[in-house]
SELOBA-715683 format. One line per field, with one value per residue: residue number from 1; residue in three letters; x, y, z of N, C-alpha, C, O in turn. Coordinates in nm, 3 decimals, always signed. Example, Ala and Ser with C-alpha at 12.3 -4.5 7.8 and 13.67 -1.06 7.14 Angstrom:
# residues 2
martor 1 / 2
voro ALA / SER
n_px +1.319 / +1.285
n_py -0.569 / -0.225
n_pz +0.780 / +0.708
ca_px +1.230 / +1.367
ca_py -0.450 / -0.106
ca_pz +0.780 / +0.714
c_px +1.320 / +1.290
c_py -0.330 / +0.003
c_pz +0.780 / +0.787
o_px +1.424 / +1.341
o_py -0.332 / +0.114
o_pz +0.846 / +0.804
//
This chain:
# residues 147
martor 1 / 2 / 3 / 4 / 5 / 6 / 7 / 8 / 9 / 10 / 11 / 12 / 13 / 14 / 15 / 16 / 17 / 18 / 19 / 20 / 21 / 22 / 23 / 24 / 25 / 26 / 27 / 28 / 29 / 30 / 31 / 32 / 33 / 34 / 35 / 36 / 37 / 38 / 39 / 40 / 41 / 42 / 43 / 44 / 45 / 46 / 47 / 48 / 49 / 50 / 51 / 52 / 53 / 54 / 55 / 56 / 57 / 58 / 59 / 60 / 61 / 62 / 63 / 64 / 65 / 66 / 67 / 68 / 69 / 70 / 71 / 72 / 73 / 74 / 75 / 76 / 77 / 78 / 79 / 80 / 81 / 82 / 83 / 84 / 85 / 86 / 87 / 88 / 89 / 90 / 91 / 92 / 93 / 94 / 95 / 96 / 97 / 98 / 99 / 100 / 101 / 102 / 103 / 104 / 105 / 106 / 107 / 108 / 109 / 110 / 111 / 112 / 113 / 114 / 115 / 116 / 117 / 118 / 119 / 120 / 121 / 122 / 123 / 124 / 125 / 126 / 127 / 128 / 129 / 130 / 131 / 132 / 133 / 134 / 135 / 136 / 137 / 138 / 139 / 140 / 141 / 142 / 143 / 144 / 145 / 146 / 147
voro UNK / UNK / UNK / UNK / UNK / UNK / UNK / UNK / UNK / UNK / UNK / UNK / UNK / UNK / UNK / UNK / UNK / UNK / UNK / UNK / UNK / UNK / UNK / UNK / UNK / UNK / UNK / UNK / UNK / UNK / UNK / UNK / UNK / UNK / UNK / UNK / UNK / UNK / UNK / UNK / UNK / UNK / UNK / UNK / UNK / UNK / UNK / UNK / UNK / UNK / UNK / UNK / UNK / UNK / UNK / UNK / UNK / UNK / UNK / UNK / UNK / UNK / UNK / UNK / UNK / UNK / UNK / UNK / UNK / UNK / UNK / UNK / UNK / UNK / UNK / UNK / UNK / UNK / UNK / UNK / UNK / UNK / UNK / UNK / UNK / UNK / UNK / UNK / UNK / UNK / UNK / UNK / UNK / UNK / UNK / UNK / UNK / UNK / UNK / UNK / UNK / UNK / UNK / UNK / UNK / UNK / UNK / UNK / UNK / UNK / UNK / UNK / UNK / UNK / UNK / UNK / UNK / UNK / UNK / UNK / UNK / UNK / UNK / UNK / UNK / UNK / UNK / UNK / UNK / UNK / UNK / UNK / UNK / UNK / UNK / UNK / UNK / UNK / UNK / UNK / UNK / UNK / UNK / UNK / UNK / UNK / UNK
n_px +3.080 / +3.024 / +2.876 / +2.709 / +2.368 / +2.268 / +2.048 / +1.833 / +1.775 / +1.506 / +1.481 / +1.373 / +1.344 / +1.241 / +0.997 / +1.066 / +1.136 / +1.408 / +1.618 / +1.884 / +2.181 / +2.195 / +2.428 / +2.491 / +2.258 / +2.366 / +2.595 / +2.450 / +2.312 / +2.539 / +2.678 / +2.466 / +2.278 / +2.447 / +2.677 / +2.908 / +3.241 / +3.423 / +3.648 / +3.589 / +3.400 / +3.526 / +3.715 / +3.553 / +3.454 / +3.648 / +3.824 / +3.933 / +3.983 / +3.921 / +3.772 / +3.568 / +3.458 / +3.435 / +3.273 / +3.021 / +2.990 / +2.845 / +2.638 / +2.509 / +2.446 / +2.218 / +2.061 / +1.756 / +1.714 / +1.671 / +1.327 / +1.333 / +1.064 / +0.820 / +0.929 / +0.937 / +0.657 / +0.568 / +0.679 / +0.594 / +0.317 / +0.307 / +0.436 / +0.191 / +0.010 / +0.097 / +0.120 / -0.146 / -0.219 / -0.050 / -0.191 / -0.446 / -0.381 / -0.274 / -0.509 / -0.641 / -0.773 / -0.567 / -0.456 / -0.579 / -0.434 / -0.330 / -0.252 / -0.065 / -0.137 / -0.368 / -0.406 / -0.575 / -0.770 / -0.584 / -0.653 / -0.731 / -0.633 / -0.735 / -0.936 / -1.115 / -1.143 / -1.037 / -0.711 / -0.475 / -0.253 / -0.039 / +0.182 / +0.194 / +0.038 / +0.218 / +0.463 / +0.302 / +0.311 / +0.616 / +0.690 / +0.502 / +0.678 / +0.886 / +0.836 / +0.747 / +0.927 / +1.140 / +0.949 / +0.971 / +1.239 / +1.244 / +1.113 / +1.283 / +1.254 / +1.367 / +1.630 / +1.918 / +1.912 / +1.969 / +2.103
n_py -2.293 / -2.471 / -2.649 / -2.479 / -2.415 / -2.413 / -2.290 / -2.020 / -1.753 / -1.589 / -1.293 / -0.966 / -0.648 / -0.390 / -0.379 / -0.504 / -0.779 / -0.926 / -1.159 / -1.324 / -1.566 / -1.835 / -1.861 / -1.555 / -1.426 / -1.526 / -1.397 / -1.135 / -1.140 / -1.131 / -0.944 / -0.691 / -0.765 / -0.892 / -0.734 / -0.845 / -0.783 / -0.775 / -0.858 / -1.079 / -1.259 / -1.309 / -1.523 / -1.734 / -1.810 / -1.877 / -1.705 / -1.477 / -1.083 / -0.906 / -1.076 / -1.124 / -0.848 / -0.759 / -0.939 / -0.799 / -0.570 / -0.693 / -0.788 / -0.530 / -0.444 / -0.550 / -0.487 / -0.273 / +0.061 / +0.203 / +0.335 / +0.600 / +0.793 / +0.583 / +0.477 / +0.679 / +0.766 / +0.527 / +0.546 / +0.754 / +0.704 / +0.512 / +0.680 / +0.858 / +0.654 / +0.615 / +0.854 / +0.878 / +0.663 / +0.784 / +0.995 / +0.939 / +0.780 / +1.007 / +1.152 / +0.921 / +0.906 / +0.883 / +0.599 / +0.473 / +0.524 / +0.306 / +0.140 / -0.022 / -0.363 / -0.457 / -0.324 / -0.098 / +0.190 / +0.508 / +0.845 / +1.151 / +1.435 / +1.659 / +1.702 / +1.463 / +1.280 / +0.986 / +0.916 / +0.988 / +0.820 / +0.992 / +0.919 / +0.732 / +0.956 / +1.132 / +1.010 / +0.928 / +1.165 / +1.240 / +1.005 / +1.110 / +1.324 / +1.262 / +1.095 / +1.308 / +1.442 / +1.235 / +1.310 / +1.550 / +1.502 / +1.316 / +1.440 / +1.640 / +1.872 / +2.014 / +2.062 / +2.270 / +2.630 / +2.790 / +3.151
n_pz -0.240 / -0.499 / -0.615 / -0.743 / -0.881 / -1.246 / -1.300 / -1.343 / -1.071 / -0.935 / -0.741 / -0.578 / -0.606 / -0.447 / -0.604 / -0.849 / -1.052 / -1.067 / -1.262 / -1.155 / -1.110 / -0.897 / -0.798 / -0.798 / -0.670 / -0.393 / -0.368 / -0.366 / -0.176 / +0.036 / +0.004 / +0.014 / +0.184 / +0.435 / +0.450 / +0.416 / +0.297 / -0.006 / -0.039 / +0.224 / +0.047 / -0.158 / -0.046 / +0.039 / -0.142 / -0.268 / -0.498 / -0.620 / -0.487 / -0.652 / -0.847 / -0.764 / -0.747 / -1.007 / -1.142 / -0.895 / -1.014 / -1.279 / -1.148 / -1.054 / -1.282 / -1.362 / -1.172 / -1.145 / -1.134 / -0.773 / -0.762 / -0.619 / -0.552 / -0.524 / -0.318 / -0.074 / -0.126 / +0.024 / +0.248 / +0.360 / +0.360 / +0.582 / +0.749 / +0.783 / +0.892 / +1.171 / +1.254 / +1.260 / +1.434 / +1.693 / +1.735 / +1.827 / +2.101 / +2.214 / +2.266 / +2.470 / +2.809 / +3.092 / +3.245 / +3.524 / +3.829 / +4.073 / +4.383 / +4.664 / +4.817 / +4.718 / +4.473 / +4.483 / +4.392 / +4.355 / +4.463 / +4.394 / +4.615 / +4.596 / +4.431 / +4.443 / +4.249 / +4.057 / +4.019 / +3.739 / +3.513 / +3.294 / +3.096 / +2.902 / +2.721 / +2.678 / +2.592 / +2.342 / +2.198 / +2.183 / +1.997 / +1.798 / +1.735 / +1.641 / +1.435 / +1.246 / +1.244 / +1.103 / +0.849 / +0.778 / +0.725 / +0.501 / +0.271 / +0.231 / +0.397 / +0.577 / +0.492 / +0.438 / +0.392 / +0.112 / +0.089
ca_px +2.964 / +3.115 / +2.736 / +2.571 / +2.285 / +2.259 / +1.906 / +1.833 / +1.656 / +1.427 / +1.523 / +1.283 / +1.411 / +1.122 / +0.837 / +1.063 / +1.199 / +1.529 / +1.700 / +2.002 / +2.241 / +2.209 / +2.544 / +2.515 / +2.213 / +2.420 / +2.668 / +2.459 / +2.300 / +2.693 / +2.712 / +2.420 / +2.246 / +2.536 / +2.738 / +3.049 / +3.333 / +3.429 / +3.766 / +3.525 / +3.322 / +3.661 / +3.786 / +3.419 / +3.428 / +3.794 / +3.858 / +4.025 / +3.928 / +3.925 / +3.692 / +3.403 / +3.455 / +3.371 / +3.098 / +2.936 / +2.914 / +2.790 / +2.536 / +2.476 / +2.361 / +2.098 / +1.963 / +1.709 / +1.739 / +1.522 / +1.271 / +1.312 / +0.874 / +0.776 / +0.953 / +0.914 / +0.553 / +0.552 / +0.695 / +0.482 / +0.176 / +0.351 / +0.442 / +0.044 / -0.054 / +0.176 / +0.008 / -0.297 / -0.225 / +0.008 / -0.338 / -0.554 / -0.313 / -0.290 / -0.668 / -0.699 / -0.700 / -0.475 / -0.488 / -0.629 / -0.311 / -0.334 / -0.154 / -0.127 / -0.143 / -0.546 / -0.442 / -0.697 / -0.745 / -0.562 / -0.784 / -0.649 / -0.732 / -0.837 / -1.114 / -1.170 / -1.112 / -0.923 / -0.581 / -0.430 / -0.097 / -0.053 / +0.289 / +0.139 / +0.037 / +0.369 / +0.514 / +0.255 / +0.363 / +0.733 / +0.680 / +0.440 / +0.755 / +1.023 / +0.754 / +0.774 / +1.109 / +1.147 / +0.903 / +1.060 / +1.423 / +1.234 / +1.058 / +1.368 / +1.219 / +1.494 / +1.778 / +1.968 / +1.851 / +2.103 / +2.054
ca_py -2.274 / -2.508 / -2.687 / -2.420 / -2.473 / -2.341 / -2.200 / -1.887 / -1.743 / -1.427 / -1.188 / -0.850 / -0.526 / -0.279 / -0.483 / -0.527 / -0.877 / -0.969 / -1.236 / -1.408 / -1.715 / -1.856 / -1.786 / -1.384 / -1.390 / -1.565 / -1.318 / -1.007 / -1.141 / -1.162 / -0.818 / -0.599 / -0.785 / -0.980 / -0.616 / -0.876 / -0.704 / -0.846 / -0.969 / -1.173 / -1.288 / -1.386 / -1.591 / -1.802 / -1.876 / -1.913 / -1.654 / -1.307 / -1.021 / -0.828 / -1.150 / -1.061 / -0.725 / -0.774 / -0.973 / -0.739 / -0.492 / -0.720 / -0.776 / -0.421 / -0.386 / -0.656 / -0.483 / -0.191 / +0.137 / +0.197 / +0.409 / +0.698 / +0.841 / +0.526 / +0.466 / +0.803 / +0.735 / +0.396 / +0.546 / +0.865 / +0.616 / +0.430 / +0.781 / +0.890 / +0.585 / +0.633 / +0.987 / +0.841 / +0.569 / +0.814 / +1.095 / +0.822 / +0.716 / +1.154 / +1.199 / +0.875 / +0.903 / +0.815 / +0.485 / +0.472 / +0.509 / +0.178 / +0.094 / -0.115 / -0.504 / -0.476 / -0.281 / +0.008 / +0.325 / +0.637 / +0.920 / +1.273 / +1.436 / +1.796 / +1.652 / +1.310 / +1.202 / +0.903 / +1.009 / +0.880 / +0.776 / +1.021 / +0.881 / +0.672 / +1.034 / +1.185 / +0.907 / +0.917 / +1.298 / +1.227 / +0.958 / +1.198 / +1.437 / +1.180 / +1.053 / +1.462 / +1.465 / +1.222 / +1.323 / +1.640 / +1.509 / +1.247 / +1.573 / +1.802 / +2.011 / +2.076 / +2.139 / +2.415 / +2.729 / +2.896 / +3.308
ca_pz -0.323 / -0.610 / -0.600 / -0.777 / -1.019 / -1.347 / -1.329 / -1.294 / -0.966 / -0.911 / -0.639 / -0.561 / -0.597 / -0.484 / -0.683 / -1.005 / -1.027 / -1.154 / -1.303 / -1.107 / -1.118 / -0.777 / -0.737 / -0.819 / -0.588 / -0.315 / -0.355 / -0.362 / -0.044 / +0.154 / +0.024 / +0.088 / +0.353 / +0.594 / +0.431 / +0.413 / +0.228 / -0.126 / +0.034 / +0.251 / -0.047 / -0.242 / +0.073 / +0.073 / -0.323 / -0.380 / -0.588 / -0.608 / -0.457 / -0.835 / -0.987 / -0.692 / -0.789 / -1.166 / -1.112 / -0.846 / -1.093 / -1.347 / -1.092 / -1.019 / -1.440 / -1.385 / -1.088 / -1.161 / -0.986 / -0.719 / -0.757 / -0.512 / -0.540 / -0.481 / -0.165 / -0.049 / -0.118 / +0.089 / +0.370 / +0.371 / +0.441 / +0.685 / +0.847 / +0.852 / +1.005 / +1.264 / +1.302 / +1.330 / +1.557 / +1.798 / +1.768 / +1.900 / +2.189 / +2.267 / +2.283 / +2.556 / +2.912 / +3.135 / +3.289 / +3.645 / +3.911 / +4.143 / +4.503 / +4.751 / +4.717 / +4.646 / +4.374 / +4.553 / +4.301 / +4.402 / +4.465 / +4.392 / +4.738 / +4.619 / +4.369 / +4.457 / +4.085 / +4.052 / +3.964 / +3.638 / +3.494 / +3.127 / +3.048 / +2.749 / +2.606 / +2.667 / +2.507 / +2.243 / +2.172 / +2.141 / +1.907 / +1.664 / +1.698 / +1.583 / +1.285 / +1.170 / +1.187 / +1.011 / +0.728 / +0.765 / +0.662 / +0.390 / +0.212 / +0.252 / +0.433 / +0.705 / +0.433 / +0.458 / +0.300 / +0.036 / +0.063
c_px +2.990 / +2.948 / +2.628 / +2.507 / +2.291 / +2.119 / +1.887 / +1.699 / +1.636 / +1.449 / +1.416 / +1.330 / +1.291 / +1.010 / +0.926 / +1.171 / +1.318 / +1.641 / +1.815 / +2.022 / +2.203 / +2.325 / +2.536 / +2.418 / +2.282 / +2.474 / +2.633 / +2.408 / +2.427 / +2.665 / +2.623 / +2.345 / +2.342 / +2.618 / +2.908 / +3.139 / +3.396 / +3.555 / +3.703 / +3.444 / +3.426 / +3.686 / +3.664 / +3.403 / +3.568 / +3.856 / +3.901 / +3.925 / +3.861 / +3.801 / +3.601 / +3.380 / +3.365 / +3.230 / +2.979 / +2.884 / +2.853 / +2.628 / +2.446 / +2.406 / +2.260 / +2.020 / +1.886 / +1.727 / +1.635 / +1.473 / +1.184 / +1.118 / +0.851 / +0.777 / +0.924 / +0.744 / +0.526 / +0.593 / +0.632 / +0.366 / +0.194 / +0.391 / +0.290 / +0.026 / +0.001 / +0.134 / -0.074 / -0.294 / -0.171 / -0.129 / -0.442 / -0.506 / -0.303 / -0.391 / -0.689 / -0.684 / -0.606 / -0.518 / -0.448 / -0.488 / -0.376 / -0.221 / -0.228 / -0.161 / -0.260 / -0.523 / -0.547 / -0.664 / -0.710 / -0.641 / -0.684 / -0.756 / -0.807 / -0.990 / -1.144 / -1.194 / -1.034 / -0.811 / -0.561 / -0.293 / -0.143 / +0.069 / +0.283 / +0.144 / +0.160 / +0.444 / +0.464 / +0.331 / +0.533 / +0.693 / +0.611 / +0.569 / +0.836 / +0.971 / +0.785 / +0.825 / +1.158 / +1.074 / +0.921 / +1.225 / +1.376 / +1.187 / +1.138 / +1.308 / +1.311 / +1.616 / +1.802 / +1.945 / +1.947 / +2.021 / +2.095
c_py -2.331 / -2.576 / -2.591 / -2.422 / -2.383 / -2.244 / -2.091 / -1.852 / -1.580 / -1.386 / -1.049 / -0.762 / -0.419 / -0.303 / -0.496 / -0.670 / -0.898 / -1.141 / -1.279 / -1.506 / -1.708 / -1.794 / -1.631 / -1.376 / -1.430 / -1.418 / -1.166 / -0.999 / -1.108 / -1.006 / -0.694 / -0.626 / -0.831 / -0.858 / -0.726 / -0.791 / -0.845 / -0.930 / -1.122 / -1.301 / -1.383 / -1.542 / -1.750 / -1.881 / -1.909 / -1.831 / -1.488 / -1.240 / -0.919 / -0.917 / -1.075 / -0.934 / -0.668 / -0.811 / -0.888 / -0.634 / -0.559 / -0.770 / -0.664 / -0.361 / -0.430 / -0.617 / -0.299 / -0.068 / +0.175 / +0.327 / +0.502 / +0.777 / +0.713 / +0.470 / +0.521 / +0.772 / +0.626 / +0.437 / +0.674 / +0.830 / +0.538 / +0.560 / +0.829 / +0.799 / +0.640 / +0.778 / +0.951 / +0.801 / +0.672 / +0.941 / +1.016 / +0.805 / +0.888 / +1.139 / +1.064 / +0.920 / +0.818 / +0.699 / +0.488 / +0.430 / +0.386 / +0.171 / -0.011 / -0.273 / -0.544 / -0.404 / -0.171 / +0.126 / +0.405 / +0.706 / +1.085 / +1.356 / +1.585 / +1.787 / +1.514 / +1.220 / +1.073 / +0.962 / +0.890 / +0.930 / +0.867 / +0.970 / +0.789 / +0.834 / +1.142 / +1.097 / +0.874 / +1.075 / +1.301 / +1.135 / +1.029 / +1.273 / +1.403 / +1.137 / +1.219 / +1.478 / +1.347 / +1.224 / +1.399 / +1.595 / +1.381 / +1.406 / +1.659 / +1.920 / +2.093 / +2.043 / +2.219 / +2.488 / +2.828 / +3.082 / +3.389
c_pz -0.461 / -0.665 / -0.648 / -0.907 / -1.111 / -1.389 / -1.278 / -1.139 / -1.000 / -0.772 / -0.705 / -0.569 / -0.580 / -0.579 / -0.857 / -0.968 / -1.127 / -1.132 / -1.251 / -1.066 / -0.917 / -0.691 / -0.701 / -0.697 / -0.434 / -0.261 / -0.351 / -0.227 / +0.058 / +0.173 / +0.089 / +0.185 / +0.437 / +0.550 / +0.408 / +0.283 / +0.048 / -0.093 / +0.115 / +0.187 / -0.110 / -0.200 / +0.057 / -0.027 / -0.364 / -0.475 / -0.535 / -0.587 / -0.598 / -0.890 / -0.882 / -0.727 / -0.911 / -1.126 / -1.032 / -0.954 / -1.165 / -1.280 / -1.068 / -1.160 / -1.429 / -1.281 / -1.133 / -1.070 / -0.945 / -0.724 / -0.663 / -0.469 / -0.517 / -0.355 / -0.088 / -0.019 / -0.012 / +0.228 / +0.376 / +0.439 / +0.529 / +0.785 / +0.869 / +0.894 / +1.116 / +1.294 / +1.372 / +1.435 / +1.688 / +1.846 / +1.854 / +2.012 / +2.258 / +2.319 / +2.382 / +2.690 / +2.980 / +3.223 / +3.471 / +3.758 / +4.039 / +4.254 / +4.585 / +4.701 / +4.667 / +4.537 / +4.377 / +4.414 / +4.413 / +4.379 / +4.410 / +4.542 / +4.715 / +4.546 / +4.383 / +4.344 / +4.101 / +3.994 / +3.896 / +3.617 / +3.297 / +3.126 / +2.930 / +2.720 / +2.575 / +2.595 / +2.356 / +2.140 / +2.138 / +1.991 / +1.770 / +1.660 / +1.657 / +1.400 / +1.231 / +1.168 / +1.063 / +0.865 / +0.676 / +0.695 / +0.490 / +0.253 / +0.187 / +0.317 / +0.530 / +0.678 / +0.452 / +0.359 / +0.212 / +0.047 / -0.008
o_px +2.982 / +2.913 / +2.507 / +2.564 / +2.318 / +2.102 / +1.926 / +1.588 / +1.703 / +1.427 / +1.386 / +1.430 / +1.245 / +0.942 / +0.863 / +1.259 / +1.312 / +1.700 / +1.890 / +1.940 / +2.192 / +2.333 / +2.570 / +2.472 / +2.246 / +2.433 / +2.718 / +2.431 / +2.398 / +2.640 / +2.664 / +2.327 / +2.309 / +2.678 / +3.013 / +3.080 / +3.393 / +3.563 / +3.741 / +3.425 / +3.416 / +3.684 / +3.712 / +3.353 / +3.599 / +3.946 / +3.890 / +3.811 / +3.745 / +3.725 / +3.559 / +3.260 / +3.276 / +3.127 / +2.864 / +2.765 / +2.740 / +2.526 / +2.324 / +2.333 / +2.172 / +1.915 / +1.967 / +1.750 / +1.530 / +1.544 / +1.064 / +1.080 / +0.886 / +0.682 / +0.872 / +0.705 / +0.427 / +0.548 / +0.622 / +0.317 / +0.094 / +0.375 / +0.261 / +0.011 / -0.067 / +0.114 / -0.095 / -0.341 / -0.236 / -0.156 / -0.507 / -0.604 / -0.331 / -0.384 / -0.810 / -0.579 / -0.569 / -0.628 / -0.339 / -0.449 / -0.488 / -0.105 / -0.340 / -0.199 / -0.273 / -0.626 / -0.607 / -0.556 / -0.760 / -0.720 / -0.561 / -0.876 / -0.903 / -1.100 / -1.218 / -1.251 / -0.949 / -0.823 / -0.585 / -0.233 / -0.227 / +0.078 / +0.385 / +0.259 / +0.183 / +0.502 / +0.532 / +0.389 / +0.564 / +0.671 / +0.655 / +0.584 / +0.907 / +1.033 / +0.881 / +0.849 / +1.204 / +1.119 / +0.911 / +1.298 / +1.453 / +1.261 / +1.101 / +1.317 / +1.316 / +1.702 / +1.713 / +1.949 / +1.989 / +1.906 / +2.044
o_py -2.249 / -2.532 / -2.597 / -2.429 / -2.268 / -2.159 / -2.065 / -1.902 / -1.493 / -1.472 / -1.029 / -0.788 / -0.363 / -0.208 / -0.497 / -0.669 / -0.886 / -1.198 / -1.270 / -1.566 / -1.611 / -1.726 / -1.588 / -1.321 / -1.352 / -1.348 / -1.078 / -0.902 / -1.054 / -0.946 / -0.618 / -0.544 / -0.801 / -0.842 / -0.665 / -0.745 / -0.967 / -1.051 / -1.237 / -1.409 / -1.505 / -1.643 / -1.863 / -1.994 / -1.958 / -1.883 / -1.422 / -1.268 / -0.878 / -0.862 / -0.964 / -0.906 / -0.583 / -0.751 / -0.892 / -0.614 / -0.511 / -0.784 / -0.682 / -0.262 / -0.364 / -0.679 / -0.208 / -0.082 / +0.192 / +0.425 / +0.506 / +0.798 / +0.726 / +0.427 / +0.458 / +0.756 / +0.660 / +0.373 / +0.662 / +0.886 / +0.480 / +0.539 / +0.840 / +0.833 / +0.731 / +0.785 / +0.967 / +0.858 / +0.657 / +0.969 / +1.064 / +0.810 / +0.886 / +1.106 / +1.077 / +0.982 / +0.708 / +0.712 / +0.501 / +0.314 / +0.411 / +0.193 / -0.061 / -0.305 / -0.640 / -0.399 / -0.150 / +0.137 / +0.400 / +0.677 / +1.085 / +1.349 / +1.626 / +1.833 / +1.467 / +1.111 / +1.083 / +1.060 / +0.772 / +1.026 / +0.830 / +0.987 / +0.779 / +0.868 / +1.210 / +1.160 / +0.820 / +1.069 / +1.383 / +1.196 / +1.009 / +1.302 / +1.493 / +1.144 / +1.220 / +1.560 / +1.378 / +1.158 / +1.399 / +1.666 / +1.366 / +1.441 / +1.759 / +2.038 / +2.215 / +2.007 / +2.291 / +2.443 / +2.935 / +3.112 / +3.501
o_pz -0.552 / -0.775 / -0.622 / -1.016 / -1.077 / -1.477 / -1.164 / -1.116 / -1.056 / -0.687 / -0.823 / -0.501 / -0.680 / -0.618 / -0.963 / -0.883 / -1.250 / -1.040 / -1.349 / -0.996 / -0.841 / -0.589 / -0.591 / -0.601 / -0.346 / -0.168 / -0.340 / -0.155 / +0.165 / +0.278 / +0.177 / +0.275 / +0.551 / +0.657 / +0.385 / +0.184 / +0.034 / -0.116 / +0.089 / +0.243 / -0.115 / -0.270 / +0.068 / -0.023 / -0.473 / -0.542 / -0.432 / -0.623 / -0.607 / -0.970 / -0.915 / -0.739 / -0.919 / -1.095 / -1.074 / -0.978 / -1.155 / -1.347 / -1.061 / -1.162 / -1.483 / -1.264 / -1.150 / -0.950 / -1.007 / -0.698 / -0.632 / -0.354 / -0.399 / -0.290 / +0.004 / +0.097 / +0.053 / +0.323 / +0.498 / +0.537 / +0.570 / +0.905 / +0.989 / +1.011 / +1.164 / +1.415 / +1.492 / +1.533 / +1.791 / +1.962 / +1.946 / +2.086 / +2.378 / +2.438 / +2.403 / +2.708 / +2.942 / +3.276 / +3.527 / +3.765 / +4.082 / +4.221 / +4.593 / +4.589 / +4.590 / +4.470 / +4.272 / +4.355 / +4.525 / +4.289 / +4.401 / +4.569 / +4.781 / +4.576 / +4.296 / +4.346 / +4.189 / +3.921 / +3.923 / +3.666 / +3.214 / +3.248 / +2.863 / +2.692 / +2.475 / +2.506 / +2.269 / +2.031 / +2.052 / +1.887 / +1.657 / +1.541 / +1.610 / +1.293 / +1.155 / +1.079 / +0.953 / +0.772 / +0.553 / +0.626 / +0.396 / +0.161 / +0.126 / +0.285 / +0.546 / +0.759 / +0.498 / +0.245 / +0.256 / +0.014 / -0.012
//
């Protein structure tokens, strides 16, 4: 990475933009998205494991901290949809059971209903119970209780 420009680039942090050398953004990419280790980082640039070190922190001043309510918030509304959508997918019926290579409807033989397939709304019902868990563990609500 000996090829790098002197201009500064913008990188996103949660909607606040910040300021970094190509290089620094390079290098904050290795680290918190590919997670490579600063030894790895060193090895890539030539340099000691101690200089990537420095610099990350000096990277880590220039980056804002994120702001926990807003996230919280962002995934709150991304957990009610996901309500919604899995309430909608509960409340359908089940989709018409089929055999045979015509594809013939099954009948149910004590009411002569077509018999259906619910395994969509069982499936819909887990999924609402994994979304409340987790809005349950974003909320604290299923910390432990001091007495």
């Amino acid at each position: 990475m000996s090829d790098v420009s002197n201009e500064n680039s913008s990188i996103s942090t949660h909607g606040a933009a910040v300021q970094l050398s190509d290089e620094e953004r390079q290098m904050y990419h290795w680290h918190a998205v590919e997670r490579k280790t600063q030894r790895e980082i060193a090895g890539m640039l030539g340099i000691t494991q101690q200089a990537v070190s420095a610099r990350m922190q000096q990277i880590r001043k220039k980056i804002p901290p994120i702001d926990l309510d807003s996230v919280r918030q962002e995934l709150l509304a991304i957990y009610a949809d996901s309500l919604r959508v899995t309430a909608e997918l509960m409340a359908m019926d089940g989709v018409p059971v089929t055999a045979g290579k015509d594809g013939d409807y099954v009948y149910d033989p004590e009411t002569n209903e077509v018999a259906r397939d619910y395994s969509g709304r069982i499936a819909a019902v887990k999924t609402r119970n994994e979304v409340t868990a987790h809005m349950r563990k974003l909320l604290g609500l299923d910390a432990a209780e001091k007495h």
